[in-house]
C-alpha positions as a Markdown table, in Angstrom:
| # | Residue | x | y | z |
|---|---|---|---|---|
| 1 | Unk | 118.0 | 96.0 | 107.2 |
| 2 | Unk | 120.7 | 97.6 | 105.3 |
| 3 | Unk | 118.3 | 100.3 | 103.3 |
| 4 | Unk | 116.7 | 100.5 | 106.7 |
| 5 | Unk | 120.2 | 101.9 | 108.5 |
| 6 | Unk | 121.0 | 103.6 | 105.4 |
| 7 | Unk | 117.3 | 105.7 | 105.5 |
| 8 | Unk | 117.6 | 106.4 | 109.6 |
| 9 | Unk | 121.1 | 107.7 | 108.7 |
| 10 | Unk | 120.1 | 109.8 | 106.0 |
| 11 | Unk | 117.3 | 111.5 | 107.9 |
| 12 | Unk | 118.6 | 111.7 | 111.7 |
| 13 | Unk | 122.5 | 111.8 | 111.1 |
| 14 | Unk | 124.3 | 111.1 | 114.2 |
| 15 | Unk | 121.1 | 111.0 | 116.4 |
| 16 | Unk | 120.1 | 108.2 | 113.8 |
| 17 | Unk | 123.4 | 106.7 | 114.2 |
| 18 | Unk | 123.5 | 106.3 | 118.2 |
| 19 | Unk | 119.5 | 105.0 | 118.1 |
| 20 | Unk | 120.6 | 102.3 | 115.8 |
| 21 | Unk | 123.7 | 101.3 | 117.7 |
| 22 | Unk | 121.1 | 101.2 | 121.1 |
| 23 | Unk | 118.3 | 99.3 | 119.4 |
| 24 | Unk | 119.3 | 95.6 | 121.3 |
| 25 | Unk | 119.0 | 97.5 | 124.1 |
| 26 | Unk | 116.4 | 98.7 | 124.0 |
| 27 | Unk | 114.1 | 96.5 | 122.6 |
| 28 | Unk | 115.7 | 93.5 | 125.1 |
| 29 | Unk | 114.3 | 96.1 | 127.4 |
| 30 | Unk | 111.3 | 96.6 | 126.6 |
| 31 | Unk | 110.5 | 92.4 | 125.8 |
| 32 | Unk | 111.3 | 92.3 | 129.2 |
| 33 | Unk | 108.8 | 94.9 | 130.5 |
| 34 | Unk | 105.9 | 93.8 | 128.4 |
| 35 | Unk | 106.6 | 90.1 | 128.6 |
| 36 | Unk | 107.4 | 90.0 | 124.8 |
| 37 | Unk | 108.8 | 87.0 | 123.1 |
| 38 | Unk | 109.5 | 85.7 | 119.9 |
| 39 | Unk | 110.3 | 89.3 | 118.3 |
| 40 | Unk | 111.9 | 89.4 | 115.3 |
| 41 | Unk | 111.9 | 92.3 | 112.3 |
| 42 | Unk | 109.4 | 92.3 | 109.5 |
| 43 | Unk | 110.7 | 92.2 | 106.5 |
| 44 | Unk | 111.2 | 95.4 | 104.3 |
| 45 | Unk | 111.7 | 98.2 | 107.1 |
| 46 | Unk | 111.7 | 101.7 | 106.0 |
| 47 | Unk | 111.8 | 104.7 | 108.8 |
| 48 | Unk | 110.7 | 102.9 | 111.6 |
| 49 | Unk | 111.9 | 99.5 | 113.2 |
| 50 | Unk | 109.0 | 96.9 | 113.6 |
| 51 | Unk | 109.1 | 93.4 | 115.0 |
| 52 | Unk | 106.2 | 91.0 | 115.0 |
| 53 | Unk | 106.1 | 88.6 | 118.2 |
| 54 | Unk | 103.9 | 87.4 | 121.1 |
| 55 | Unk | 102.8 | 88.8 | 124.4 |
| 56 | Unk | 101.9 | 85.7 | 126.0 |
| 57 | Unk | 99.9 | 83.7 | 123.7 |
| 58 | Unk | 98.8 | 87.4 | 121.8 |
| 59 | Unk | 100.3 | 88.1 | 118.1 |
| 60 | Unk | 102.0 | 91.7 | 118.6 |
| 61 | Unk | 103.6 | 94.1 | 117.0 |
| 62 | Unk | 106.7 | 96.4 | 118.4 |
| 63 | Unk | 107.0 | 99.5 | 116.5 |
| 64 | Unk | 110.2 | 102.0 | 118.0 |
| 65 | Unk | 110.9 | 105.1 | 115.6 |
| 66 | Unk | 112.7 | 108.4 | 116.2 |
| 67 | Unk | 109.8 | 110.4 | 115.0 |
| 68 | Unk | 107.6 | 110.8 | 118.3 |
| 69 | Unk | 104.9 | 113.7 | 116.7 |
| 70 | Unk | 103.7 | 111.1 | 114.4 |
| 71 | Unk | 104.3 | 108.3 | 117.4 |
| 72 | Unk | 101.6 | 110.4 | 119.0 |
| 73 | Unk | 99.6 | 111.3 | 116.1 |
| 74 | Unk | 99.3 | 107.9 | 114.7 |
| 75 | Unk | 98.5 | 106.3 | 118.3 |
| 76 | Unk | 95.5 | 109.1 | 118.6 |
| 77 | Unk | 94.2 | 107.4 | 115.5 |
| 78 | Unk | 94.3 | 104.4 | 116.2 |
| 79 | Unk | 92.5 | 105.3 | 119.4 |
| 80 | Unk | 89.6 | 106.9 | 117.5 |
| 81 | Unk | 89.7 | 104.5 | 114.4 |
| 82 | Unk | 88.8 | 101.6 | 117.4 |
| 83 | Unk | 85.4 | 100.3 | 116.3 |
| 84 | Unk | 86.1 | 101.0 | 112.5 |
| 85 | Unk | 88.4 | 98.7 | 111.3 |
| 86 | Unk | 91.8 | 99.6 | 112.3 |
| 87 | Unk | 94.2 | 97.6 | 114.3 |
| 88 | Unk | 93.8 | 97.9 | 118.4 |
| 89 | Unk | 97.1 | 99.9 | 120.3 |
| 90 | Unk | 97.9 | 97.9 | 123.5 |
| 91 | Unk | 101.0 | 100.4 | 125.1 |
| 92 | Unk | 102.2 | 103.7 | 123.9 |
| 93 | Unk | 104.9 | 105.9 | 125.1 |
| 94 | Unk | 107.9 | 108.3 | 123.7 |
| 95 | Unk | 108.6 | 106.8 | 120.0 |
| 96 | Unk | 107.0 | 103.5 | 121.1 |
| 97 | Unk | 103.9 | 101.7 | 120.2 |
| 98 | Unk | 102.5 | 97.9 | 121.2 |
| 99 | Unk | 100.2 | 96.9 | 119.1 |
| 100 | Unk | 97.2 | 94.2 | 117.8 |
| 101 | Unk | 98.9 | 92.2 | 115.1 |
| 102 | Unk | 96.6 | 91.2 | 112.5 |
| 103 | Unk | 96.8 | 87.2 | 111.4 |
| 104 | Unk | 97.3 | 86.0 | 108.9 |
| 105 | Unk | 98.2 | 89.6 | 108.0 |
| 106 | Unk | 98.0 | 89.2 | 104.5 |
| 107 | Unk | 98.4 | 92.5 | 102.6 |
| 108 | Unk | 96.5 | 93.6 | 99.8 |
| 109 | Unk | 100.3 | 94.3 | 97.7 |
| 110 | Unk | 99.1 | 89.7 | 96.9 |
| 111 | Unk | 96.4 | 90.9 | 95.1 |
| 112 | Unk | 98.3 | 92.7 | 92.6 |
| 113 | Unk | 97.9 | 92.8 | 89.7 |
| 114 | Unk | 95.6 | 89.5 | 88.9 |
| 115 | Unk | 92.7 | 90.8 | 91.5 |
| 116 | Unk | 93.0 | 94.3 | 91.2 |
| 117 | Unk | 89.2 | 94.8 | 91.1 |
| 118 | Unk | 88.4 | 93.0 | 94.7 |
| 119 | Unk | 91.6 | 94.9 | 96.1 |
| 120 | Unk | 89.8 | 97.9 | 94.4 |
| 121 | Unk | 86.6 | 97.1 | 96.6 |
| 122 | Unk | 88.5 | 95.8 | 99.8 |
| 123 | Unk | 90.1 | 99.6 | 100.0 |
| 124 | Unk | 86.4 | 101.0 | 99.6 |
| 125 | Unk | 85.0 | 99.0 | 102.8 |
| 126 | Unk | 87.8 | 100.0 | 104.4 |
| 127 | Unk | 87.5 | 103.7 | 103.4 |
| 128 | Unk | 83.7 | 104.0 | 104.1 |
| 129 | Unk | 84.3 | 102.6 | 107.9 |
| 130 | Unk | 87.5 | 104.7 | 108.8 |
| 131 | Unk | 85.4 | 107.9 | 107.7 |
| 132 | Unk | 83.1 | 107.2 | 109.8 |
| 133 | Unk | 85.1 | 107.5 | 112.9 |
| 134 | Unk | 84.7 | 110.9 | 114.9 |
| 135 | Unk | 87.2 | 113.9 | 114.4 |
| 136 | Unk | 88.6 | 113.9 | 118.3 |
| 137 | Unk | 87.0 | 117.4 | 119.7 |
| 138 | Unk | 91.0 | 118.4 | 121.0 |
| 139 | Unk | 93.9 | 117.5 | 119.4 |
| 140 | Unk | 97.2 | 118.5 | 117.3 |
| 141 | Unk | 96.7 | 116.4 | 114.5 |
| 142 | Unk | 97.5 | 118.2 | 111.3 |
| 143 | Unk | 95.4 | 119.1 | 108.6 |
| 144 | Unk | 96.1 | 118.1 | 104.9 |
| 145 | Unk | 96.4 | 122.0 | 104.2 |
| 146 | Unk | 99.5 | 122.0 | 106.5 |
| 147 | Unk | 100.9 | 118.9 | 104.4 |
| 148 | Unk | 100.5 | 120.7 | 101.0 |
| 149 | Unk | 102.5 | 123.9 | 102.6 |
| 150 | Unk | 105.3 | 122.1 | 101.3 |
| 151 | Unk | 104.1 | 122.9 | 97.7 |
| 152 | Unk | 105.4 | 126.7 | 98.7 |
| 153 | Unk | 109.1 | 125.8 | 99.4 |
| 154 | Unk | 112.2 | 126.0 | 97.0 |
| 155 | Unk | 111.8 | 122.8 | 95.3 |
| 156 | Unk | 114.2 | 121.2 | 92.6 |
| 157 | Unk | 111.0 | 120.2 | 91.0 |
| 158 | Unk | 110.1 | 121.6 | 87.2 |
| 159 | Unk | 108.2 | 125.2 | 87.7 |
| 160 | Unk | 105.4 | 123.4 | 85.1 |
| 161 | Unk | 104.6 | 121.0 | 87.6 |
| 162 | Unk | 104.8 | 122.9 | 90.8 |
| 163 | Unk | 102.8 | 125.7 | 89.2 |
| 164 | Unk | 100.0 | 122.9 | 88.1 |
| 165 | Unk | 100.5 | 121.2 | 91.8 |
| 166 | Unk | 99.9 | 124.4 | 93.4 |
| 167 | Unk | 96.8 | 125.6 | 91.5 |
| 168 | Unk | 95.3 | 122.4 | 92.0 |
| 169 | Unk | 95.9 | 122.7 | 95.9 |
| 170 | Unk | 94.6 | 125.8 | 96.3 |
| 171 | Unk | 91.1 | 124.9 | 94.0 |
| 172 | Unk | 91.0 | 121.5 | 96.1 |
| 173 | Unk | 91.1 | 123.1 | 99.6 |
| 174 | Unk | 89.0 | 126.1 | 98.3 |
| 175 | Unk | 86.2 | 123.4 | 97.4 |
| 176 | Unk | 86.6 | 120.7 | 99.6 |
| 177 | Unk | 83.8 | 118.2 | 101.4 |
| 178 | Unk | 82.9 | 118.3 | 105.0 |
| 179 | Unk | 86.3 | 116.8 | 107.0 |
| 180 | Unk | 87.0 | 113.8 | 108.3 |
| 181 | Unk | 89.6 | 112.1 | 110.2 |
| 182 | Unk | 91.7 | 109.8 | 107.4 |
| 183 | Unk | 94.6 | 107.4 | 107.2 |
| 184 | Unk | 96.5 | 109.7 | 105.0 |
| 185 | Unk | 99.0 | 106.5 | 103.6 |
| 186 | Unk | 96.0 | 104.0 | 102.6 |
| 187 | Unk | 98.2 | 101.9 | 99.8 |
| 188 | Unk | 98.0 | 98.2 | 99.8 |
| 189 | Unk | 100.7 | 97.2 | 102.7 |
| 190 | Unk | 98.6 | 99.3 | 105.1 |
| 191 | Unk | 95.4 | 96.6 | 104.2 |
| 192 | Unk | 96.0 | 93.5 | 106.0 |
| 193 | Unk | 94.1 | 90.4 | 106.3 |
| 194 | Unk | 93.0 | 89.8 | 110.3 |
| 195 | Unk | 90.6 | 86.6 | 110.9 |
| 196 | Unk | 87.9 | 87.0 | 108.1 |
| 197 | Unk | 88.1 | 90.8 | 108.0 |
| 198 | Unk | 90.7 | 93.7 | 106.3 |
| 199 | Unk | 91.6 | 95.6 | 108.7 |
| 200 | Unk | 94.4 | 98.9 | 108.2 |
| 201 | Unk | 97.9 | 99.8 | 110.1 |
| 202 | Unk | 99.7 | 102.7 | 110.1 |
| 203 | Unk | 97.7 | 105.8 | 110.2 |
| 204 | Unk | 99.4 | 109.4 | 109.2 |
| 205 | Unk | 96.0 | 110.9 | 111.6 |
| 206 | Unk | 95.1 | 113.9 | 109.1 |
| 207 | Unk | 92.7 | 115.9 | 109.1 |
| 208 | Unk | 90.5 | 116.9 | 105.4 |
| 209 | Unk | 88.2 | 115.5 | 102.9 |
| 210 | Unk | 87.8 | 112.0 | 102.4 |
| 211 | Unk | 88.5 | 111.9 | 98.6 |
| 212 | Unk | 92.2 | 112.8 | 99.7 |
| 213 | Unk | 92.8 | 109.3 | 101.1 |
| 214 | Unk | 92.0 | 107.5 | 97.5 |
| 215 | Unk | 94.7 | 108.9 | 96.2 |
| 216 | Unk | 97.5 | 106.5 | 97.9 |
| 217 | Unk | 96.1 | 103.3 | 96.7 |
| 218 | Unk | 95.8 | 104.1 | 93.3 |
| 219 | Unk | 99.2 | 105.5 | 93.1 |
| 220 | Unk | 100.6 | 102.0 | 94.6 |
| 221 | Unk | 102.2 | 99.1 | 94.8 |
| 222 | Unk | 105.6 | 101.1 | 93.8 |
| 223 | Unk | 107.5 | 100.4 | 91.8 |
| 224 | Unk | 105.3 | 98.1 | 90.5 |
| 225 | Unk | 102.1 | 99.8 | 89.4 |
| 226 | Unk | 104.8 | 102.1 | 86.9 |
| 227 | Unk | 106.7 | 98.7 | 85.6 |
| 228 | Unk | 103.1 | 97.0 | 84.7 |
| 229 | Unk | 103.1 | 97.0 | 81.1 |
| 230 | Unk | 99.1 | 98.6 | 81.6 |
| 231 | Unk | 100.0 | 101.2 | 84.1 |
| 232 | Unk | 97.9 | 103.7 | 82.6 |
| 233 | Unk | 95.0 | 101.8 | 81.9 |
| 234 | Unk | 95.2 | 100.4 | 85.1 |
| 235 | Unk | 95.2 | 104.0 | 87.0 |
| 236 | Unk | 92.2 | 105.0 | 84.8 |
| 237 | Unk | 90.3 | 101.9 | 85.8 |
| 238 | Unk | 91.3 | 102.5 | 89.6 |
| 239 | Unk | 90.0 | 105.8 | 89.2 |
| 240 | Unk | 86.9 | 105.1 | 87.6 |
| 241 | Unk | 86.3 | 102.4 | 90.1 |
| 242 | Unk | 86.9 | 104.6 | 92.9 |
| 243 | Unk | 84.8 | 107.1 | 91.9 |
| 244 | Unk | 81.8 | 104.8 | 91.0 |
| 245 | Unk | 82.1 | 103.1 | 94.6 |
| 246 | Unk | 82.4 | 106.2 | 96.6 |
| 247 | Unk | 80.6 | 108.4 | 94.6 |
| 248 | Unk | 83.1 | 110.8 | 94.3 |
| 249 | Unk | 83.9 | 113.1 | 91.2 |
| 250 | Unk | 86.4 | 111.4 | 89.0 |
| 251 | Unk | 88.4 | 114.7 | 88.0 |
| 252 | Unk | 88.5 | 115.6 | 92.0 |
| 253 | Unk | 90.0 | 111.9 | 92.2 |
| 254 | Unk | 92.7 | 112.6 | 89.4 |
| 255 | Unk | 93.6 | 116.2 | 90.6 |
| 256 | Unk | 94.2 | 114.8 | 94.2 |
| 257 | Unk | 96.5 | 111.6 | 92.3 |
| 258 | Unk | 98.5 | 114.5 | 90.5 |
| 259 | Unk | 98.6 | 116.8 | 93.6 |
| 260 | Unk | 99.9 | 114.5 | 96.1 |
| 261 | Unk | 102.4 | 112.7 | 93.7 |
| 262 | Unk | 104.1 | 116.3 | 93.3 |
| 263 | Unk | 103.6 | 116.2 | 97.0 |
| 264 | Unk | 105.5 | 112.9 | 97.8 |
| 265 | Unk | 108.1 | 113.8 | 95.3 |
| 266 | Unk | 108.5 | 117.2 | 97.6 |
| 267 | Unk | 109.0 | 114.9 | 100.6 |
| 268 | Unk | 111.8 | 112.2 | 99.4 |
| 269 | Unk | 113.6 | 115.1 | 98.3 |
| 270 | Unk | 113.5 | 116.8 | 101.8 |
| 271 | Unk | 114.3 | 113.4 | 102.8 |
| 272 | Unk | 117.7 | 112.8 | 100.5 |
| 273 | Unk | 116.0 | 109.8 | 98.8 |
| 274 | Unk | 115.3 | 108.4 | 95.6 |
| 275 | Unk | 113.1 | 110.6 | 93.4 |
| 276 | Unk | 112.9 | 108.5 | 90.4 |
| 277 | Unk | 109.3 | 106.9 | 91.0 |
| 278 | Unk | 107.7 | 110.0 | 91.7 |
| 279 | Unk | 109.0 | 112.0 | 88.8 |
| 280 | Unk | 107.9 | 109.4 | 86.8 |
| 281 | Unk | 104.3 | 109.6 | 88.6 |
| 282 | Unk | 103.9 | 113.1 | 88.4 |
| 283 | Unk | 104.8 | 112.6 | 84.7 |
| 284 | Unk | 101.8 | 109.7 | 84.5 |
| 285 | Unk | 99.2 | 112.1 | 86.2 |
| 286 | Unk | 99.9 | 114.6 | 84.4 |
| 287 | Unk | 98.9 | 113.5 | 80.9 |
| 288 | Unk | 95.5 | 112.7 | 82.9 |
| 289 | Unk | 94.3 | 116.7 | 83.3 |
């Protein structure tokens, strides 16, 4: 809870401040409108507070954040993921979201790193039915190009890097598949076990190709994927097995990997966090070129 506050604070300031100090409030009020019981917090919150409880004898999930664009944007994929393996939203409004909880909700981060392989697999079903799912005809979802805009800014990254990061962006869009409507954050907590199925959570809703969305789970669990005393043969293997499966060039995999780490690293500097994992990433992808 702690690194929770401390993340809210970091990003919102006071407006973080004051949203924390009403949170009793305002999920007591909200139990009470949607005849919630039983909530309490998961367990490692990050930018958004989530409790798991019941809505009568349902399994739900509460999710209140600060950020209502991507409230919107990742209740619109939800809403068009429906059907293609993707968790069901039950209520939506201003920076809150009811939603299906998946039980046991098992994640794929307990298959690491013993059953890499089936997780490998899982991630590929998962993958092949999301991208199935139809780009809604009217929306403001983003597109991944608006994402990598990011690259452009004054970054207190190493010029090698961004210069690499940028050329491969710029090849990547230039040369990209037919679009499809992705998850955009597809690493192993966002895989969860629901009945006899794997079904995902937490959609970014971006627009762009769909080899864009391997790149998250190969890249993950972190910081665990860099402490594994195979890391590198591990991410060759993942992209190997990727590209097999999905039948998707293996360098387009790797220059994706390298592009968005650079990307990621862009964000948690934005965001006054912890660089040190994606540095060290960035650093890993890059001897793969």
């Amino acid at each position: 809870m702690k690194e929770f506050e401390k993340n809210i604070i970091n990003l919102y300031g006071e407006p973080g401040k004051q949203w924390l100090a009403n949170l009793p409030q305002l999920t007591a009020k909200l139990a009470a409108t949607y005849g919630l019981s039983n909530i309490e917090p998961v367990k490692n919150l990050s930018y958004n507070y989530v409790l798991a409880g019941l809505q009568g004898s349902r399994p739900i999930i509460l999710k209140l954040g600060l950020d209502t664009e991507q409230f919107n944007q990742e209740a619109l994929a939800l809403k068009n993921f429906t059907g293609f393996g993707a968790v069901h939203v039950l209520e939506e409004k201003q920076g809150m979201l009811l939603l299906e909880r998946a039980v046991p909700g098992t994640s794929l981060k307990c298959f690491f790193p013993d059953q890499d392989n089936e997780a490998i697999h899982i991630t590929c079903e998962c993958l092949k039915r999301l991208h199935q799912a139809p780009i809604p005809h009217v929306h403001e979802l983003p597109n991944i190009k608006d994402w990598l805009n990011a690259l452009d800014n004054d970054l207190r990254i190493p010029a090698d890097y961004l210069r690499t990061a940028r050329k491969l962006r710029d090849e990547l869009i230039a040369t990209s598949a037919k679009p499809a409507l992705l998850h955009g954050d597809l690493h192993h907590d966002n895989i969860l076990q629901h009945g006899n199925q794997w079904i995902v959570i937490d959609p970014k809703g971006v627009i762009g190709e769909p080899a864009y969305d391997v790149a998250a789970f190969i890249r993950n669990p972190l910081p665990e994927v860099l402490q594994h005393p195979s890391s590198w043969s591990m991410i060759e293997h993942r992209i190997d097995e990727f590209a097999k499966i999905l039948e998707l060039p293996k360098q387009r995999i790797s220059h994706w990997c390298y592009v968005q780490s650079v990307l990621a690293w862009a964000w948690v500097l934005e965001d006054n966090s912890d660089e040190t994992y994606f540095r060290k990433l960035t650093e890993l992808f890059s001897s793969y070129l």
